[in-house]
Backbone as a ProteinNet text record, in pm:
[ID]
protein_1_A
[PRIMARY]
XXXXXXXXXXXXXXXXXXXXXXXXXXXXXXXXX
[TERTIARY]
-829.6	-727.7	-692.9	-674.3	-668.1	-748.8	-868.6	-988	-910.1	-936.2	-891.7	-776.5	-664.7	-562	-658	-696	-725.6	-794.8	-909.5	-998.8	-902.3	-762.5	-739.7	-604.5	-642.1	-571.5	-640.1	-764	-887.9	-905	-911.1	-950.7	-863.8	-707.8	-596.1	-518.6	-560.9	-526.8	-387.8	-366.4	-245.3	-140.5	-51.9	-2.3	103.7	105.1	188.6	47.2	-34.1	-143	-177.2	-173	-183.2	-84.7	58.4	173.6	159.3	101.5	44.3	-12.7	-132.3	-207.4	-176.3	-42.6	-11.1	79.7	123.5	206	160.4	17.8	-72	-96.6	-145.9	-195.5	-85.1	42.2	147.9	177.9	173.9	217.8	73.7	-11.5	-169.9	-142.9	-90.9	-49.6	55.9	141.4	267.4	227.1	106.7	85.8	-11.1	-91	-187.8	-113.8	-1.1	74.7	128.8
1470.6	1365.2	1336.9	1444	1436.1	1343.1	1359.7	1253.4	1124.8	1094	920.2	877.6	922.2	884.3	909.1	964.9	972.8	784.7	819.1	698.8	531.7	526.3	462.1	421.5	505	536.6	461.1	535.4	405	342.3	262.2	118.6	46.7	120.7	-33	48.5	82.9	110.9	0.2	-49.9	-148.4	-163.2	-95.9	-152.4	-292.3	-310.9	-436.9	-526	-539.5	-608	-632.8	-504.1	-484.2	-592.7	-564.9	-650.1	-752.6	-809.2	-954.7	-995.3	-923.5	-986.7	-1016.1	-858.4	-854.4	-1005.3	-1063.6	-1111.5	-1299.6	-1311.3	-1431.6	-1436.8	-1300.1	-1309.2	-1363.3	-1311.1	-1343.7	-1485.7	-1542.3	-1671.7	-1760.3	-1729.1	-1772.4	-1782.4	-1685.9	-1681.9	-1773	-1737	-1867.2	-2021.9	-2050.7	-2111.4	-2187.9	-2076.3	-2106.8	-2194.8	-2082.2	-2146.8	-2300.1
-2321.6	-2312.5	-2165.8	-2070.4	-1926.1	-1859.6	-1914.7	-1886.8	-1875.9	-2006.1	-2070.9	-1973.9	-1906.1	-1856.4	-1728.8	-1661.6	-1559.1	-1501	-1611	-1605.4	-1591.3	-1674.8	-1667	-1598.7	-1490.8	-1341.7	-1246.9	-1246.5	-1177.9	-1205.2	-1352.7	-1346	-1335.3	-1322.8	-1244.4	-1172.5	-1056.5	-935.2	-906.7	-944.5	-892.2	-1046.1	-1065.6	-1157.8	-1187.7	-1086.5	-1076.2	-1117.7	-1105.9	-1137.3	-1266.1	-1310.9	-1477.1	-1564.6	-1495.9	-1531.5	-1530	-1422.1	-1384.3	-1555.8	-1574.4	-1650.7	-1759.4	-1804.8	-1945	-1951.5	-1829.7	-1815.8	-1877.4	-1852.5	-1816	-1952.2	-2055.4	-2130	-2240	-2218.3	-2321	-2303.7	-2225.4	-2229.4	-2286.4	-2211.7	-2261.8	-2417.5	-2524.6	-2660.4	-2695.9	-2599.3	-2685	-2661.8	-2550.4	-2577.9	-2646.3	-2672	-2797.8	-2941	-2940.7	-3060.5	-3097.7
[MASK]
+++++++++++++++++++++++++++++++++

């Protein structure tokens, strides 16, 4: 399990970034709707 968190330490090195996206993607949905 140490692994799995690790890994996904490195693949978003930036978490404000992550936020970004979750951020793009939610609206991307409402406005699907």
């Amino acid at each position: 399990m140490e692994e799995k968190q690790q890994k996904k330490i490195k693949a978003s090195p930036r978490p404000g970034k992550l936020a970004g996206y979750q951020t793009n993607f939610l609206v991307s949905v409402r406005l699907a709707r």
